[in-house]
C-alpha positions as CSV (number, residue, x, y, z in Angstrom):
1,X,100.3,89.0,114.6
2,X,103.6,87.7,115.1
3,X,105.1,87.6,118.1
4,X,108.7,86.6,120.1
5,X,108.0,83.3,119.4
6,X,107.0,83.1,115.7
7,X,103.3,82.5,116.5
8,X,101.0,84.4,114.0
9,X,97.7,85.6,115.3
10,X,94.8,87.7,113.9
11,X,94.1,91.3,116.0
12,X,94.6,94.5,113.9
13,X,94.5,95.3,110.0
14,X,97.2,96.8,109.6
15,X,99.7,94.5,111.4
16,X,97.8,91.4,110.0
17,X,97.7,92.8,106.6
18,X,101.2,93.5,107.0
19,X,102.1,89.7,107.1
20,X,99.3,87.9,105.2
21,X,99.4,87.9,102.0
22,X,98.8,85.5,98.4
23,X,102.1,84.7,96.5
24,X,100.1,84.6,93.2
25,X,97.7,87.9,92.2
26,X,94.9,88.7,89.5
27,X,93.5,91.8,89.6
28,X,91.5,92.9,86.4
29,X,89.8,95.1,88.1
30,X,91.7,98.1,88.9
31,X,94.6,99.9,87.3
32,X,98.0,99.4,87.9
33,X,101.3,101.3,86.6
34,X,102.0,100.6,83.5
35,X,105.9,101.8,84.4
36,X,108.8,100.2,85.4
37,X,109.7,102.9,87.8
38,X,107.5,104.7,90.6
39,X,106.6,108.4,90.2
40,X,107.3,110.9,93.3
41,X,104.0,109.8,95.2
42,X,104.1,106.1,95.3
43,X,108.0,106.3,96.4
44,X,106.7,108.2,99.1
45,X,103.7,106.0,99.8
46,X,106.5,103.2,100.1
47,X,108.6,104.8,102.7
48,X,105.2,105.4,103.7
49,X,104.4,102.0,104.3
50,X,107.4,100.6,105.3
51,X,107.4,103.2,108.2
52,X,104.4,100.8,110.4
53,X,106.4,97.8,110.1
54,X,107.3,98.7,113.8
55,X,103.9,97.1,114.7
56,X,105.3,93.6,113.3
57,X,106.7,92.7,116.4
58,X,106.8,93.4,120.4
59,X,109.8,94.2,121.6
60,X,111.2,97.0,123.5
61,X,111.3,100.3,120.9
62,X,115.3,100.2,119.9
63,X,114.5,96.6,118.7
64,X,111.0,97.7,116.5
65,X,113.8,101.0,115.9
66,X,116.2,98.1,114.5
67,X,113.0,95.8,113.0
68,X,112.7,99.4,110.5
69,X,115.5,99.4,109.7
70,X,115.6,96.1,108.7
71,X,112.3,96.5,106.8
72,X,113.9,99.5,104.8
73,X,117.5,98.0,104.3
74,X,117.4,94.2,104.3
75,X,120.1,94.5,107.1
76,X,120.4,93.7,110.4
77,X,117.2,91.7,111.2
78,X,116.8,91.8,114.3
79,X,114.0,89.0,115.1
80,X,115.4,86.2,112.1
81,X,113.6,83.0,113.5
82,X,110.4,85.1,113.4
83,X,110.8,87.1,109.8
84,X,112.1,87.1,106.6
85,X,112.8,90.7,105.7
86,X,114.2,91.7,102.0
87,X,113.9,94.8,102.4
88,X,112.1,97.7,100.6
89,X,116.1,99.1,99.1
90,X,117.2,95.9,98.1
91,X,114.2,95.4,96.7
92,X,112.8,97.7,94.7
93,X,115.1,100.5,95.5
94,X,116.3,101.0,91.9
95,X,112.5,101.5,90.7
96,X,112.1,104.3,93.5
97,X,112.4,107.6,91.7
98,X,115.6,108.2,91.2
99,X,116.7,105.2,92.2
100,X,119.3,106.9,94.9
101,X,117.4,106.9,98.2
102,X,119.6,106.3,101.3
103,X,118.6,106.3,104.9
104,X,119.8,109.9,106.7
105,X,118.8,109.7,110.0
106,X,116.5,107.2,112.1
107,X,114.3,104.8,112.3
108,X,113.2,106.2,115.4
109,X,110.6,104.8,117.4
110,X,108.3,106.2,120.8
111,X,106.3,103.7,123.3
112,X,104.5,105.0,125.9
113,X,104.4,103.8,129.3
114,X,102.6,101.1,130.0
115,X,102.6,100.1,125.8
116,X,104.4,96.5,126.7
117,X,106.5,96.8,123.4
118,X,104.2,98.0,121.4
119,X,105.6,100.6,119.1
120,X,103.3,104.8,119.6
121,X,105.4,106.5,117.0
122,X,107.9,105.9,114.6
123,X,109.9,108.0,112.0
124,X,113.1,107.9,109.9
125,X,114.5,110.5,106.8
126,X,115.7,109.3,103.8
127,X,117.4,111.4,101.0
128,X,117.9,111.1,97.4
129,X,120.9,113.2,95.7
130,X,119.0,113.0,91.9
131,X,115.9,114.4,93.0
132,X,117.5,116.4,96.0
133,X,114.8,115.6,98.2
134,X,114.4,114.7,102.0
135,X,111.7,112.4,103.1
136,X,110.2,112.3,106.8
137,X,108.1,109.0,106.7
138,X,105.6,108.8,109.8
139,X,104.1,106.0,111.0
140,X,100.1,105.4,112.2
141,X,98.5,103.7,115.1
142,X,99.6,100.1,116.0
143,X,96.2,98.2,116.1
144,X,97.3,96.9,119.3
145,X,98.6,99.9,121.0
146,X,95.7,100.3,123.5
147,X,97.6,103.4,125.3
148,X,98.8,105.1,121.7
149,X,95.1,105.0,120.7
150,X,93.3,106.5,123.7
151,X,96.5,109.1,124.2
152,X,96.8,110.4,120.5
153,X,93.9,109.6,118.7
154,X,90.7,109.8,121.0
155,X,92.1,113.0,122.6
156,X,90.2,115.3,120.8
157,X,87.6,117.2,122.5
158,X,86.6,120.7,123.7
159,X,88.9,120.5,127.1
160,X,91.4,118.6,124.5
161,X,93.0,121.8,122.9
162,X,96.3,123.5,122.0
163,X,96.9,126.8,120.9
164,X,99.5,126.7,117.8
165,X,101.4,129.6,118.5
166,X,102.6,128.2,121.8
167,X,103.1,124.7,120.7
168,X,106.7,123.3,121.5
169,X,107.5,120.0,120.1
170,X,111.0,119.5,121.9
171,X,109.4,121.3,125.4
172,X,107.1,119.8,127.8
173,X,104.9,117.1,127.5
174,X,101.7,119.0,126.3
175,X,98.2,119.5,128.0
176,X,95.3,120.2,126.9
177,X,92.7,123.5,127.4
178,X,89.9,124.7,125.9
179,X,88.4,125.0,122.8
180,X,88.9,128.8,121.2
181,X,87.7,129.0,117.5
182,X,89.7,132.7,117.5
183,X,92.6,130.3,118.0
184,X,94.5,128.6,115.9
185,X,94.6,124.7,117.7
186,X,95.6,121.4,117.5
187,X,93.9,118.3,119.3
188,X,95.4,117.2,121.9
189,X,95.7,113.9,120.8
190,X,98.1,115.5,117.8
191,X,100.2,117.4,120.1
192,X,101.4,114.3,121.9
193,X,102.1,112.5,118.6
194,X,104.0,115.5,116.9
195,X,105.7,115.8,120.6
196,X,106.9,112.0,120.5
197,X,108.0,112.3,117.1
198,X,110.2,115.8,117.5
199,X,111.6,114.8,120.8
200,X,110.7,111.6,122.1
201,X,112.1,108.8,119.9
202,X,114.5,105.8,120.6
203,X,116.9,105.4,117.8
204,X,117.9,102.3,116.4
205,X,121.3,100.9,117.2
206,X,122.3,100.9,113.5
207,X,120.9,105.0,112.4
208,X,123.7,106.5,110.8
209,X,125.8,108.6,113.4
210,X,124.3,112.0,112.8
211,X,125.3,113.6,116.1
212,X,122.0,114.2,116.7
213,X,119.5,112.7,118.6
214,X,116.1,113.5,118.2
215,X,113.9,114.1,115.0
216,X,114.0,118.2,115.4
217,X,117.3,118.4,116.2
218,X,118.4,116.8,113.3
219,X,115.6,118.8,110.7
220,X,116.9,121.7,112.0
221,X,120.6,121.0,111.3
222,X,119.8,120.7,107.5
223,X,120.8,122.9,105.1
224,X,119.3,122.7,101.8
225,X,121.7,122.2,98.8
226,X,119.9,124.8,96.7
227,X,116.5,126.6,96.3
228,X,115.2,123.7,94.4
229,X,116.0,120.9,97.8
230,X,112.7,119.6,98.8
231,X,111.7,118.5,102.4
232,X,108.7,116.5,101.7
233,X,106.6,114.7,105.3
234,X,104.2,111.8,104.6
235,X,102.4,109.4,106.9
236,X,99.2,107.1,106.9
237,X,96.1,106.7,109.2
238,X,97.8,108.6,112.9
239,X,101.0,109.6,110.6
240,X,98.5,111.5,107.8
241,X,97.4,114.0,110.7
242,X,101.4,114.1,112.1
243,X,102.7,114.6,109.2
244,X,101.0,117.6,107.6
245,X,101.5,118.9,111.3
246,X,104.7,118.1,111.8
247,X,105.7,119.6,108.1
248,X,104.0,122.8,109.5
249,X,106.3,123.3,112.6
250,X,109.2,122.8,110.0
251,X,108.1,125.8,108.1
252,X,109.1,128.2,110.8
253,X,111.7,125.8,112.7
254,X,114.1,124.7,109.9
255,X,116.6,126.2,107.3
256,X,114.1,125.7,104.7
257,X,112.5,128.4,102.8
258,X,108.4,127.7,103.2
259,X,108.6,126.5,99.3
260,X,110.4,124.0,99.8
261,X,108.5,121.9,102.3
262,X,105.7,119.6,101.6
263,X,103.3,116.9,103.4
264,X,101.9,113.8,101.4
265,X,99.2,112.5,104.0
266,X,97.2,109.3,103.4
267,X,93.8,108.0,105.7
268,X,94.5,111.3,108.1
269,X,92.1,112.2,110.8
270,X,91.6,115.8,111.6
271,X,94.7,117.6,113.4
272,X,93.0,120.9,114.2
273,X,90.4,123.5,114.0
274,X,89.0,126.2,111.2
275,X,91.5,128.4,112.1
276,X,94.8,125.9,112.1
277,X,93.2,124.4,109.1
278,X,92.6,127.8,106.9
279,X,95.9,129.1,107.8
280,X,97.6,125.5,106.9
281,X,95.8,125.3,104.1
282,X,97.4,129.1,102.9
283,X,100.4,127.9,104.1
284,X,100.7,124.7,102.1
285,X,99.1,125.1,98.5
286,X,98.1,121.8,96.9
287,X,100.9,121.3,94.3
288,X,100.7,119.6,91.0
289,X,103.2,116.9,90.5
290,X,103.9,114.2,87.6
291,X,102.5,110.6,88.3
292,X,102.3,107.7,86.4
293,X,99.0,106.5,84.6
294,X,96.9,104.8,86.9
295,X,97.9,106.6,89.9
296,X,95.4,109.5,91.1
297,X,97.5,111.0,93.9
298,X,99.0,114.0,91.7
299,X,99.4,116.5,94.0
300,X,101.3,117.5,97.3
301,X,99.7,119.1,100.2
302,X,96.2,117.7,99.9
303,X,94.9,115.4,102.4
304,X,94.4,111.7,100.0
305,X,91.1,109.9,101.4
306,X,88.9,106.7,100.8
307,X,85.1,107.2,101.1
308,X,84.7,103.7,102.3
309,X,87.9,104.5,104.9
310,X,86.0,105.6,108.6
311,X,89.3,107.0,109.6
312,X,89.5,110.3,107.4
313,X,86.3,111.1,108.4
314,X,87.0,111.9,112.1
315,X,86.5,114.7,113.5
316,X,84.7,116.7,111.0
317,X,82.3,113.7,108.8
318,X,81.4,111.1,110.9
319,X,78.5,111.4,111.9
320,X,74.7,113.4,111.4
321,X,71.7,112.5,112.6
322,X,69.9,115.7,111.4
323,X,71.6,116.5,107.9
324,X,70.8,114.2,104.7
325,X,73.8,114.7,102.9
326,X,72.9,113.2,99.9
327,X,73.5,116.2,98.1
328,X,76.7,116.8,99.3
329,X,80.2,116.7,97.6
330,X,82.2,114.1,98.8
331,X,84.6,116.2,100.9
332,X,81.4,116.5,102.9
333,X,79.7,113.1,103.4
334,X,79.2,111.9,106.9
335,X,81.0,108.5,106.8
336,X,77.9,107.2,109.6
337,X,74.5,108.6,107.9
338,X,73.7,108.8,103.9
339,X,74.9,107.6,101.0
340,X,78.4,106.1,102.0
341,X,77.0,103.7,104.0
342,X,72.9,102.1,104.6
343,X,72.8,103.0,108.4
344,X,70.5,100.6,109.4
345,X,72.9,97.9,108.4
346,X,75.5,98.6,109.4
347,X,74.4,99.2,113.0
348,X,72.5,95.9,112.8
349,X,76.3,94.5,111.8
350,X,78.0,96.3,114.2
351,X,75.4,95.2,117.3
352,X,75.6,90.9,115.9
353,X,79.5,91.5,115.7
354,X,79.5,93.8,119.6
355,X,76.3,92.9,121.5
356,X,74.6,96.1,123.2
357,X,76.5,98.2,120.4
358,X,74.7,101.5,118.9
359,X,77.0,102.4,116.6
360,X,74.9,105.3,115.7
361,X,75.5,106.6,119.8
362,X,79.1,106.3,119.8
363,X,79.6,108.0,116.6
364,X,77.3,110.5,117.5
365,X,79.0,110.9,120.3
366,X,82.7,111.7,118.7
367,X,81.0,113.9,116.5
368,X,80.0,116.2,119.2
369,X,83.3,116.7,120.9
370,X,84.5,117.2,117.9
371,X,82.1,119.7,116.7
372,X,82.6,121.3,120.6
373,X,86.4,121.7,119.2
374,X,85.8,122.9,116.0
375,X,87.7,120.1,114.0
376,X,88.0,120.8,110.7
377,X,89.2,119.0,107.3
378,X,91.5,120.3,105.3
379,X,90.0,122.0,102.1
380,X,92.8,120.2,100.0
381,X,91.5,116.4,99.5
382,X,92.0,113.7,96.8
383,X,89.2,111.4,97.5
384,X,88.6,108.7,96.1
385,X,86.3,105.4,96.1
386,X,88.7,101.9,97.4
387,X,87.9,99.4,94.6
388,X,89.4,96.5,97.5
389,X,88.1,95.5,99.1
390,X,85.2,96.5,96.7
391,X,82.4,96.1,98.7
392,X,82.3,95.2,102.7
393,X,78.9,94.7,103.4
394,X,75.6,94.2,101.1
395,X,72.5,92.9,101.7
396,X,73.1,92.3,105.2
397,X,76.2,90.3,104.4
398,X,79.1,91.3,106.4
399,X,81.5,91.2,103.3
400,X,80.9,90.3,99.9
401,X,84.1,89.0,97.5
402,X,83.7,88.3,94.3
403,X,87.5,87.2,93.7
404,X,88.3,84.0,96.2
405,X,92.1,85.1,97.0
406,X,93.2,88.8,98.1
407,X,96.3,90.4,100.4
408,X,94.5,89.2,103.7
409,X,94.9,84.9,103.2
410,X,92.7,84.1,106.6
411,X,92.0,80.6,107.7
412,X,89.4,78.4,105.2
413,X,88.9,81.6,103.3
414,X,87.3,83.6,105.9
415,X,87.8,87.2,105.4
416,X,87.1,87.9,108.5
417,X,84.7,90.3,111.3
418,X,83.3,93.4,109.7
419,X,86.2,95.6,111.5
420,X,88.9,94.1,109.9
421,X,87.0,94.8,106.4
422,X,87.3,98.1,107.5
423,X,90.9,97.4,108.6
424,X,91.4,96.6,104.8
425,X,90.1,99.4,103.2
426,X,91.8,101.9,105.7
427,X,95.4,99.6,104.4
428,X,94.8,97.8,101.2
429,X,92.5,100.3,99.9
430,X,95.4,102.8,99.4
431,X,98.0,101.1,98.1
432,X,95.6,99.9,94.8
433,X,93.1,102.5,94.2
434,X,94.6,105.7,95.1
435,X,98.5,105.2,94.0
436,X,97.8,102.3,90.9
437,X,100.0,99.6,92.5
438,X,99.6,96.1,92.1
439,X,99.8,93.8,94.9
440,X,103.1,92.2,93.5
441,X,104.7,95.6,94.8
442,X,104.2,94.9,98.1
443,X,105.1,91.2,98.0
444,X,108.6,92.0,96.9
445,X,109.4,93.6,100.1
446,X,106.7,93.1,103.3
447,X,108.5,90.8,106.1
448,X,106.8,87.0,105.6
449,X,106.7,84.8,108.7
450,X,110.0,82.4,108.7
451,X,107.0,79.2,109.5
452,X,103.8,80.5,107.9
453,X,102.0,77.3,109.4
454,X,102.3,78.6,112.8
């Protein structure tokens, strides 16, 4: 990770994978876009991304705020003896589509007490005039945000509920109750984010002066230009259950005609249960959109998910020790038990890696509060299968490469524990198989350390 002092260490995918990566690439082995410019999903996935560079850094939240901006602009770095930042606009802004993306409000960022600088929740709003679209990118977990993980996304449960209906964003801080499948609810765990992100976020000292200052307040002040203005919430990993959640409250919160909002959300866990789920899933129709070849994410509104990512699969798939689901479509294959994984090796991985481990317990475990709270996927999903890393275990090998180079340069060529294989899947794994980008993309614009060798 890098920290105040430049140092880089090694504790979290995401971050890591952030900030490690080769400055030459060959990849035969999976399809890239053949264009010069990016259709409407990987422009999202971009803002997307560039949305968790506030785990980059520790520092108190206007300065990860400021570190976003950064990330997005090229301007204003705030941490230049740790970073070089080009920034995504400066970048590869003119390949975006339409070429015309400007920030509109944010970056925005929440820590909890107690986080120590570690960045909960961030969010910003871009706009583009040509395609007359608003963008709300989320961010996901910070590997090292011990507090964000066991508020927002191990609160789920059957005393870990709330009702829909009564949900206020910009109120209270929400509770939880219990589980009521004649309810439409949310997991607890989701409230809070959505909460932070409406109502709870430090701006950075260089947002543009919108008079107002909280996420809500400011979607609510839109006004769309014409029927055809688009609103359009995406986020990865945490952010793809905020987002589609968040996208919901604007449906009956904002100027917006229901049309004209959409949610892109990558690597989501479960926000709620059948009855938030079948009513979202009315509400938000999976919509057809043009993409370029090589990119399978060609549609809005439909939850995007690896099979070899654990993270989609909570609450509803992760676990069954009673059902083979061989048989099963994809959308429901228990990431723990069957054919996505060989369960007795990856326990046996696990245990060697955590000593007194059974992975098979604690899975089992989730699976039952979640069952208790009636988590349910979404019925709209692209899945698909993450060609990198391509495989991370086999034949009792913790990882197996058959390239010698990838995103993740480690020290001596060690790729690393069997968690941060599944820390590269749940990043990596997106960015290549789903959306059809080569590597290079990324390089152009992800922060590098100012002294690698440290």
């Amino acid at each position: 990770m890098l920290q105040t002092g430049g140092s880089i260490q090694r504790s979290g995918a995401l971050r890591a994978s952030l900030s490690h990566y080769p400055t030459t690439l060959k990849r035969p082995w999976f399809i890239m876009s053949t264009s010069s410019n990016f259709d409407l999903t990987q422009t999202l996935f971009l803002f997307n991304w560039v949305s968790n560079s506030s785990c980059l850094e520790s520092a108190p939240s206007q300065s990860l705020a400021d570190l976003v901006y950064a990330v997005l602009t090229g301007k204003n770095n705030p941490f230049p003896t740790n970073l070089n930042v080009p920034g995504l606009l400066p970048t590869v802004g003119s390949s975006l589509l339409g070429g015309d993306w400007q920030l509109q409000w944010g970056p925005g960022v929440y820590e909890l007490p107690g986080s120590n600088g570690k960045a909960d929740n961030t969010a910003f709003v871009v706009y583009s005039k040509s395609q007359d679209a608003y963008v709300v990118a989320i961010a996901g977990t910070d590997p090292r945000a011990f507090w964000d993980w066991m508020s927002e996304d191990f609160q789920v449960g059957p005393n870990d509920c709330v009702n829909w209906t009564t949900f206020d964003p910009t109120g209270a801080r929400p509770t939880g109750g219990t589980a009521d499948a004649s309810q439409a609810q949310i997991s607890l765990g989701t409230a809070l984010g959505v909460w932070a992100l409406a109502s709870q976020l430090a701006l950075s000292q260089y947002a543009p002066a919108t008079g107002y200052a909280t996420l809500a307040s400011y979607l609510k002040s839109l006004t769309p230009g014409s029927s055809a203005t688009r609103l359009i919430f995406t986020g990865h990993s945490l952010g793809g259950a905020l987002s589609p959640t968040l996208a919901n409250w604007a449906k009956t919160n904002v100027k917006f005609s229901s049309s004209q909002i959409f949610a892109m959300p990558t690597a989501g866990p479960t926000p709620g249960n059948a009855a938030y789920q079948q009513a979202w899933d009315k509400t938000f129709p999976s919509t057809a959109v043009s993409v370029n070849a090589g990119n399978s994410v060609n549609a809005l509104n439909c939850d995007i998910w690896s099979a070899q990512d654990v993270v989609p699969h909570a609450w509803q798939y992760i676990f069954s020790g009673n059902v083979n689901p061989a048989g099963l479509p994809p959308t429901q294959q228990y990431y723990f038990y069957g054919p996505l994984l060989d369960q007795t090796k990856l326990v046996s991985l696990i245990g060697n890696l955590v000593p007194g481990t059974d992975i098979r317990l604690t899975a089992s475990g989730r699976q039952k509060v979640a069952d208790a709270a009636g988590m349910t996927r979404s019925s709209h999903t692209i899945p698909f299968n993450t060609a990198f890393p391509l495989n991370y275990y086999k034949d009792g090998e913790v990882m197996s490469f058959p390239q010698p180079t990838g995103p993740y340069s480690l020290i001596n060529g060690n790729y690393g524990s069997f968690f941060e294989a599944l820390g590269l899947i749940h990043v990596w794994g997106y960015g290549v198989s789903a959306f059809g980008f080569d590597f290079s993309v990324f390089t152009q614009f992800i922060p590098t350390p100012v002294n690698p060798s440290s």
